[in-house]
C-alpha positions in Angstrom: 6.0 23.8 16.8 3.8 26.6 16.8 4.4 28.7 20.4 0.0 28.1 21.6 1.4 24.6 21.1 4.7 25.1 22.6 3.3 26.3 25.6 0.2 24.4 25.8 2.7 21.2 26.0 5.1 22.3 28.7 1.5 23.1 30.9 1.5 19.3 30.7 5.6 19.0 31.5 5.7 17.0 35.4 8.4 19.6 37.1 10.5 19.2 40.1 10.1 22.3 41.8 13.4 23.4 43.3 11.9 25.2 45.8 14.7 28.5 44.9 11.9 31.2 43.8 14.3 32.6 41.1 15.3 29.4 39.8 12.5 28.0 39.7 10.8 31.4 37.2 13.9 31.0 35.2 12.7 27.6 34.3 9.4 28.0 34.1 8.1 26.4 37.1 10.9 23.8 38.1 13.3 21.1 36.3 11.6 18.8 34.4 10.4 15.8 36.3 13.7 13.0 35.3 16.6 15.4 33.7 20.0 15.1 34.8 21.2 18.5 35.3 25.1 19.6 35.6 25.4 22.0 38.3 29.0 23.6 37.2 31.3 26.3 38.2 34.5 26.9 40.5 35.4 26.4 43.9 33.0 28.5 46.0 30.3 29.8 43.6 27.8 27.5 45.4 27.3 24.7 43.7 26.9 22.4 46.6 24.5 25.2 48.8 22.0 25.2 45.3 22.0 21.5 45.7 21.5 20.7 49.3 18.5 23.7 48.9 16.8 21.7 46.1 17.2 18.3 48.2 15.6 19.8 51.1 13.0 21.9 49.4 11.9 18.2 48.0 12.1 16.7 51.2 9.7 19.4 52.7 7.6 18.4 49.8 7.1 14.9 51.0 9.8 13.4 47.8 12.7 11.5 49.1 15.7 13.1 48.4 19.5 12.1 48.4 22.8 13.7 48.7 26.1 11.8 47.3 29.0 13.0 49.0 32.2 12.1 46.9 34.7 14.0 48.9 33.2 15.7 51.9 31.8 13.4 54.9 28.0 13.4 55.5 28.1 14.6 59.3 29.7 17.9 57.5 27.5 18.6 55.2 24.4 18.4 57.6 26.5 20.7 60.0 26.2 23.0 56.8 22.6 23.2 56.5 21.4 23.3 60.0 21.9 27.0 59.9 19.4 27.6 57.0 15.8 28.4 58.7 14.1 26.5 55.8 16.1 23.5 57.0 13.9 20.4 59.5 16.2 18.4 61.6 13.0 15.8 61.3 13.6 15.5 57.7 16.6 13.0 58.4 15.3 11.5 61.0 11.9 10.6 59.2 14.0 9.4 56.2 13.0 11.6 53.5 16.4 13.2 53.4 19.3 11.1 53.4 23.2 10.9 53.2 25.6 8.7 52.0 29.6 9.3 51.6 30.6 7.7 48.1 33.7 6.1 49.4 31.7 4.1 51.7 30.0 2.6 48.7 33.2 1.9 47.0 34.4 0.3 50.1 31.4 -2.0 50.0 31.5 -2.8 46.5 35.4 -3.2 47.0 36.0 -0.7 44.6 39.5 0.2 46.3 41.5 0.5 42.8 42.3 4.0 41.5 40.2 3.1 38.4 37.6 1.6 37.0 36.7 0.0 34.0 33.3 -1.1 32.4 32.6 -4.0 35.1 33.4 -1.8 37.7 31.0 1.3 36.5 28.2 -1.0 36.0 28.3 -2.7 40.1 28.8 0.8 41.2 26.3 2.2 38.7 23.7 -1.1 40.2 24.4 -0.3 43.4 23.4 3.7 43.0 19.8 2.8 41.4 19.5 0.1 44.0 20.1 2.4 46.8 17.4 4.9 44.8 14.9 2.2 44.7 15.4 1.1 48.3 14.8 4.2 49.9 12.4 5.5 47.1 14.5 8.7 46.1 13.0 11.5 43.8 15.7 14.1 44.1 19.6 13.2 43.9 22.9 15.2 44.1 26.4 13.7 43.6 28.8 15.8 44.4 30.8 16.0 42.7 30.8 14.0 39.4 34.0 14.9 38.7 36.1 13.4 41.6 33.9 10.2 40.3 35.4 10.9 37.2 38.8 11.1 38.0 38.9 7.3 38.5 37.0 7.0 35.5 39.7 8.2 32.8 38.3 7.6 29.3 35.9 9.6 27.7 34.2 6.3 26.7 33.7 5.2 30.1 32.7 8.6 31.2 29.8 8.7 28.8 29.0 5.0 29.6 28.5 6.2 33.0 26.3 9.7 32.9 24.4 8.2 29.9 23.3 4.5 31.4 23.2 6.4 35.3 20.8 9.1 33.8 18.9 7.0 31.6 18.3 4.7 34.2 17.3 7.5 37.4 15.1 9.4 34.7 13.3 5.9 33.9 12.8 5.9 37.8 11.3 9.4 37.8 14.4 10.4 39.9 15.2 14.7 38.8 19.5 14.4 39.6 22.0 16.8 40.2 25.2 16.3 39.2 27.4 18.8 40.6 30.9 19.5 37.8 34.3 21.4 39.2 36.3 23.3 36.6 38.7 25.9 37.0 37.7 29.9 36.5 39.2 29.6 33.3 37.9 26.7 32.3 36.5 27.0 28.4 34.1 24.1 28.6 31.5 22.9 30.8 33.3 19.9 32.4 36.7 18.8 33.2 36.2 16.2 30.4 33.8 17.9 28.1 31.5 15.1 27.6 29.3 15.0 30.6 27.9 18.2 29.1 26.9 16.4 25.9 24.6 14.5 27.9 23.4 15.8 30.1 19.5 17.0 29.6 20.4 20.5 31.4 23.4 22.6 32.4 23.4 25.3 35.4 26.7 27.9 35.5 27.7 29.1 38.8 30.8 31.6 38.6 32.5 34.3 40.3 32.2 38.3 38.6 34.2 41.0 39.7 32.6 44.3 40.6 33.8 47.3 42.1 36.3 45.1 44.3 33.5 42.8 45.6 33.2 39.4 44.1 29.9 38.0 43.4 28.5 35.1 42.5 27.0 34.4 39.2 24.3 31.9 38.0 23.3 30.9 34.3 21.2 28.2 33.2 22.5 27.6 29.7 20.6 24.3 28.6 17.8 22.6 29.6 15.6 20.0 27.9 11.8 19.9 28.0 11.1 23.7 29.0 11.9 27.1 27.7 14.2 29.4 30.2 16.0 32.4 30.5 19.7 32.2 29.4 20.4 35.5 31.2 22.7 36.1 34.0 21.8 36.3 37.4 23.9 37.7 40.7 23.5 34.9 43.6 23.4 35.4 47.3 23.5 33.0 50.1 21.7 33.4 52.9 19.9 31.9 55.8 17.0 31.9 54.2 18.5 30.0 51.2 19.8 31.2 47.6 18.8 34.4 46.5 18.5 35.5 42.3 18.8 38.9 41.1 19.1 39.6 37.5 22.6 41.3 36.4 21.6 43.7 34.3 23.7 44.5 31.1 26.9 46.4 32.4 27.5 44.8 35.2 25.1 46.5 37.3 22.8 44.4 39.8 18.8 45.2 39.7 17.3 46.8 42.2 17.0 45.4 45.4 20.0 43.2 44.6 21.7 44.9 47.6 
């Protein structure tokens, strides 16, 4: 496709605005409106502080917005948050940002085995969409994916999974975040290297080493529907929510990067 073209038919894309500045000119104004994006990286490169910013940037929007917790509780991850100054206390309480604890859901489902096969992913799979439609979601985080995944074990039923899950929350207008753990040495993407495959976009958080300070790093590698940088940027947390400045070729951090 011609590049007038090109762009003349992303103009027309519907984009979930994440609400992070930098993220948001990396992609060219925001996710496209539906993709399931894999948020990956080690422990503590921010995975789950990019997604709880993007909930509640939609939620301050007026878009219904829903955070998964697989292994941290609820009440936890809202102590988290309340620190942020972009952060509204109303937002839960009006119901346009909401929390659920996974194992709650398995509990209901009676989903107490330590794994599942394809009858089980499909109830726990109905009862995700159903919660989406009850409560009207737009946004959604789970986090993580791979903890799910862990009671999963096949590829097979992995893919079953993030493809019908996907499928189904993109058919529903729903833009999802699905948050993947792997080790700093980690070669691939995912622990299983297929939730990659599928998904329509893929986000690298990671740790660099610089003169004796670690920072952390953020790449969007794929993402379907819109063009966007591939380059690396340095990420900083802070009170006023995540912070991108491009790493410039060396190692060095652009001005202003602190």
């Amino acid at each position: 496709m011609p590049t007038k073209e090109r762009e003349a038919s992303e103009e027309r894309v519907d984009r979930c605005v994440t609400g992070i500045e930098g993220l948001d000119n990396i992609l060219n104004g925001g996710v496209p409106r539906g993709n399931t994006v894999l948020v990956t990286g080690a422990v503590g490169t921010g995975k789950t502080s990019l997604c709880l910013e993007f909930l509640v940037h939609g939620a301050l929007l007026g878009e219904n917005s829903l955070y998964f917790s697989v292994t941290e509780s609820a009440n936890k991850l809202l102590q988290n948050i309340i620190p942020y100054d972009f952060f509204e206390e109303s937002l839960v309480k009006e119901g346009r940002l909401h929390f659920i604890d996974m194992p709650a859901i398995y509990d209901r489902l009676g989903l107490d085995k330590p794994e599942f096969d394809y009858e089980d992913i499909h109830i726990l799979i109905d009862a995700i969409v159903g919660i989406v439609k009850e409560l009207k979601i737009q946004r959604l985080a789970v986090d993580s994916i791979t903890s799910v995944s862990y009671r999963l074990r096949s590829e097979e039923i992995i893919r079953e999974f993030v493809l019908k899950l996907g499928s189904i929350l993109s058919g529903l207008g729903c833009t999802t975040l699905l948050v993947s753990e792997i080790s700093p040495t980690h070669e691939r993407y995912s622990t299983y290297g297929v939730e990659e495959a599928i998904a329509d976009g893929i986000v690298v958080m990671g740790n660099l080493e610089r003169r004796g300070d670690l920072l952390r790093t953020l790449q969007v590698v794929k993402m379907r529907g819109t063009r966007h940088s591939r380059a690396k940027y340095v990420l900083d947390l802070t009170t006023t929510g995540v912070l991108l400045v491009p790493l410039l070729k060396g190692g060095s951090v652009a001005a202003g990067g602190g």
